[in-house]
C-alpha positions, 0 to 999 in steps of 0.5 A: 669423492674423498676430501683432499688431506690438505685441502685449503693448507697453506705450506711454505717449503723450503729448497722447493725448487728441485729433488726432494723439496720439489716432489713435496711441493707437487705432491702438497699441491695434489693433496690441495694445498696452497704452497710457496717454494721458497728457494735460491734457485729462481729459474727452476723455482719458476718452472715449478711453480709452473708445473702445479700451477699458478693458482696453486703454487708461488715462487718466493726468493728466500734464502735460509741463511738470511734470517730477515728473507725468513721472516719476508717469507712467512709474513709474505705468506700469512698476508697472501693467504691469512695464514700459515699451516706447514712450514717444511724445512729442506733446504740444502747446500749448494756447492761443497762445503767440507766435511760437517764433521769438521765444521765447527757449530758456530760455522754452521750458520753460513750454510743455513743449518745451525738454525735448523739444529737449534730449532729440532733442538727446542722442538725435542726439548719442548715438544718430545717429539 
């Protein structure tokens, strides 16, 4: 039997608790991973911890426009499980929130997103990735 790609992982992944963020959460937990759904949505972040198991899977309430729930959320992880290997950012909007097109960079903020913009900013620019 072959080893588990991500056998003893760690992953936090964010908007966890449904569509995307939820089919990487099961699949991370297949391969072996230990994963916290980090999510707004409590009831169907519960049901997916449900569904891969409590042994494998945790809800944790975080949400990404408030960065002091980031921070809980990782120092959280890193005490449950003394470390911290996959940081999965795909959390969403919930609602309507125009046309991003329109949407001013500094407006961003309120929606989770700008975060997300100036961190892929600093992982090209250092990184090239």
């Amino acid at each position: 039997m072959s080893k588990l790609r991500l056998e003893g992982k760690v992953a936090i992944i964010t908007g966890a608790a449904s569509g995307i963020g939820e089919a990487a959460a099961k699949l991370f937990a297949e391969h072996g991973a230990f994963v916290i759904i980090a999510d707004i949505q409590h009831e169907l972040a519960n049901q997916v911890v449900d569904s891969i198991g409590g042994d494998k899977a945790f809800y944790r309430r975080c949400d990404v426009k408030d960065e002091n729930q980031i921070e809980e959320t990782v120092a959280y992880t890193i005490e449950k499980y003394g470390t911290l290997d996959i940081m999965y950012s795909n959390a969403g909007i919930i609602g309507s929130m125009g046309s991003l097109v329109r949407t001013a960079l500094g407006e961003l903020g309120k929606y989770g997103i700008k975060g997300e913009l100036y961190f892929s900013f600093w992982s090209f620019h250092t990184y090239g990735v």
